[in-house]
Backbone bond lengths (Angstrom), bond angles and torsions (degrees), N, CA, C in turn:
res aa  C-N    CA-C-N  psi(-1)  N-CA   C-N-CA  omega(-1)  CA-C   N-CA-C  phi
1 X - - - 1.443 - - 1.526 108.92 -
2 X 1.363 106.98 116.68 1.374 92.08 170.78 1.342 124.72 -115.03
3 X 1.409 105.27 169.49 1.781 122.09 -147.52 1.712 104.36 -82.35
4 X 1.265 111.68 140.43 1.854 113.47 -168.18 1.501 90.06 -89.41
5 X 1.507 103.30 161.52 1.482 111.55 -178.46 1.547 121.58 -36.99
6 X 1.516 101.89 -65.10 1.579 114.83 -178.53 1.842 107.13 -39.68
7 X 1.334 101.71 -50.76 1.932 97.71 -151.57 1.736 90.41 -85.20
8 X 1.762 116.82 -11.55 1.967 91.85 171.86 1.392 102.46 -90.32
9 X 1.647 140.55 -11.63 1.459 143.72 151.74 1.808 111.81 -43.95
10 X 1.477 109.02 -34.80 1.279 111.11 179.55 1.633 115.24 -92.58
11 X 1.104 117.27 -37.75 1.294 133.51 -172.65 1.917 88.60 -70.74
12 X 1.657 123.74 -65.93 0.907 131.06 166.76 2.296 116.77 -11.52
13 X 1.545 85.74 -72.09 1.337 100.77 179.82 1.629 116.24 -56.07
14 X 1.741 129.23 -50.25 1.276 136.87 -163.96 2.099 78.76 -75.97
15 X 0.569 165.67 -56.34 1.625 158.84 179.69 1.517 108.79 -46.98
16 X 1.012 129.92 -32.91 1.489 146.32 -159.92 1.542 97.59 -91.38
17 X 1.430 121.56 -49.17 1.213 145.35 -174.54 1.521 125.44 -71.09
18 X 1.367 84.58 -60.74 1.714 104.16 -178.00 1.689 99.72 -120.35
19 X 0.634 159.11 36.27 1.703 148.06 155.24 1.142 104.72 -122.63
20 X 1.682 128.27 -42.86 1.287 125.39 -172.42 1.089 102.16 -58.45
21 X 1.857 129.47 -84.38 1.412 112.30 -177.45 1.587 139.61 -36.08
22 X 1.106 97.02 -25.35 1.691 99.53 -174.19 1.467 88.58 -80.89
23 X 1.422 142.28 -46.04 1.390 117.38 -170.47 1.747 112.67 -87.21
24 X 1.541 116.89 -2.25 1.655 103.21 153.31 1.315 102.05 -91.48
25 X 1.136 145.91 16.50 1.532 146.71 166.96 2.000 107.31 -81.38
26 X 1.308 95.90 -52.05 1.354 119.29 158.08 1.448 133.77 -44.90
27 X 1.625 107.74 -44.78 1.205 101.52 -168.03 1.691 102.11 -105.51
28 X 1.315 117.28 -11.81 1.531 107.09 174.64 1.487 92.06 -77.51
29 X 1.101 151.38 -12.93 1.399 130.10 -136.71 2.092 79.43 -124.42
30 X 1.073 119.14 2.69 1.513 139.76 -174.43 1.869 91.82 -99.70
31 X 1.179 133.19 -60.18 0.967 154.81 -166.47 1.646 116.83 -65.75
32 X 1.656 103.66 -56.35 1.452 118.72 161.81 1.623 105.07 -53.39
33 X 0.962 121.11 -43.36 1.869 112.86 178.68 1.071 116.06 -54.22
34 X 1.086 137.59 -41.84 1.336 163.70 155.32 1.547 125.61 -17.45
35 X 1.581 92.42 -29.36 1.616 108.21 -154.71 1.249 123.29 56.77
36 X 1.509 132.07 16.74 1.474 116.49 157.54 1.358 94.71 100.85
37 X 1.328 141.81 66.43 1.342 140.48 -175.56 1.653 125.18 -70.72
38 X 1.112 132.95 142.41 1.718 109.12 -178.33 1.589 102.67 -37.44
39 X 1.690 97.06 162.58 1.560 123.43 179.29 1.332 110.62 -60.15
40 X 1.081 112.57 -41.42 1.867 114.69 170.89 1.456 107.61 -46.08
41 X 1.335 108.32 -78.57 1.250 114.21 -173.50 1.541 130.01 -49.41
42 X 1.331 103.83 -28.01 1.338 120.73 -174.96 1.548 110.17 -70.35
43 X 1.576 107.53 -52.57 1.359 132.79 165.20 1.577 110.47 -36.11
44 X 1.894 120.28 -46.97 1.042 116.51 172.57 1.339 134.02 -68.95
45 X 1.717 103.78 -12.07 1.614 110.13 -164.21 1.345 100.54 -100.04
46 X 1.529 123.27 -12.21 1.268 124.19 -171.61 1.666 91.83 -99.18
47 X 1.631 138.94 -8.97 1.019 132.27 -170.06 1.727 107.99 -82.03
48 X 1.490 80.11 -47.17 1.783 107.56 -174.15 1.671 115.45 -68.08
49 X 1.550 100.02 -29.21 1.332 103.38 176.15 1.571 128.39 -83.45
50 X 1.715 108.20 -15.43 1.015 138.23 -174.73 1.829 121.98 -85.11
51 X 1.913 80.25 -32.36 1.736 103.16 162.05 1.707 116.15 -68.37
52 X 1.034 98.51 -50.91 1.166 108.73 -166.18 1.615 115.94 -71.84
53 X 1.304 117.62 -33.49 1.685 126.96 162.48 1.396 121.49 -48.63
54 X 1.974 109.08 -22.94 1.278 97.04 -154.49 1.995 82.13 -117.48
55 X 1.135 116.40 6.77 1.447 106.41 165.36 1.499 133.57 -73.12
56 X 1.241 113.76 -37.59 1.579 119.88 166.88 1.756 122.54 -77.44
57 X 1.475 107.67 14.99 1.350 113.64 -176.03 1.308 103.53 -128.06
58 X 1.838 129.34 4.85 1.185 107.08 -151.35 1.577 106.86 -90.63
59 X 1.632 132.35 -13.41 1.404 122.42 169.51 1.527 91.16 -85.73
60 X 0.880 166.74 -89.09 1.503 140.13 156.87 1.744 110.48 51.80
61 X 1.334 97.79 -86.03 1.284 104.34 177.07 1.345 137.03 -114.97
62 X 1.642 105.64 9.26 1.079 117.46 165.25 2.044 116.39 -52.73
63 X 1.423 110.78 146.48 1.985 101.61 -179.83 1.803 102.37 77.79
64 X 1.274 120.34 -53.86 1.584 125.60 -166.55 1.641 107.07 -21.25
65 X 1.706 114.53 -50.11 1.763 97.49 170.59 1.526 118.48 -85.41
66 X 1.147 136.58 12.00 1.354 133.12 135.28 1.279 138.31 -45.43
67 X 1.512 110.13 143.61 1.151 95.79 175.94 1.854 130.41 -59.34
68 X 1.489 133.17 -165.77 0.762 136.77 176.35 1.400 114.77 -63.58
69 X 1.520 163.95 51.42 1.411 136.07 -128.95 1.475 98.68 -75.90
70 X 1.551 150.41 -20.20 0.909 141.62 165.20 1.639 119.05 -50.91
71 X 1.447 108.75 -48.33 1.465 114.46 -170.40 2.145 109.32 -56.47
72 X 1.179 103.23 131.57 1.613 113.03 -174.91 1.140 77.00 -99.89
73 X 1.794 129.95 -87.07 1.442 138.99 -129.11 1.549 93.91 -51.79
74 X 1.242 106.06 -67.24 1.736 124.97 -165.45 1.857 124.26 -34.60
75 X 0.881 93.88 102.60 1.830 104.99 -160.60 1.687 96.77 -68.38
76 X 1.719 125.18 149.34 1.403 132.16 -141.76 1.732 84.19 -77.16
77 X 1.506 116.73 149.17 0.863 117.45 167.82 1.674 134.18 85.19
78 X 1.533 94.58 3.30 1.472 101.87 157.67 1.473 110.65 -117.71
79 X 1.596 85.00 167.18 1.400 105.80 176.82 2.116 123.56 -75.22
80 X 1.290 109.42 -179.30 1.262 108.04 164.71 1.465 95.55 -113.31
């Protein structure tokens, strides 16, 4: 079943809100195990980890700053 514009804009936002922090909550506390690895490396785990967060969301939020393509009435450039 797939999700209508409005509820993946919403679904979009509660991820943005509430998932993001909890997974940089996650990944420094991923990092601290570690003991603090050189800056290179560290740099890579926060790159890789940062990749990897945003793969299971990407039709998710793929279109999200587009307009509505469903909306007819709604003239270009407004909001809901």
């Amino acid at each position: 079943m797939a999700l209508s514009y409005k509820a993946r804009r919403r679904w979009a936002l509660a991820v943005l809100v509430v998932g993001m922090p909890v997974y940089v909550v996650v990944a420094v506390n991923l990092i601290d195990l570690l003991d603090r690895p050189s800056f290179p490396v560290e740099l890579a785990i926060y790159v890789g980890l940062g990749f990897l967060w945003a793969l299971p969301f990407r039709k998710l939020f793929r279109g999200i700053g587009q307009p509505d393509p469903e909306a007819k009435d709604s003239a270009p450039g407004t909001r809901d």
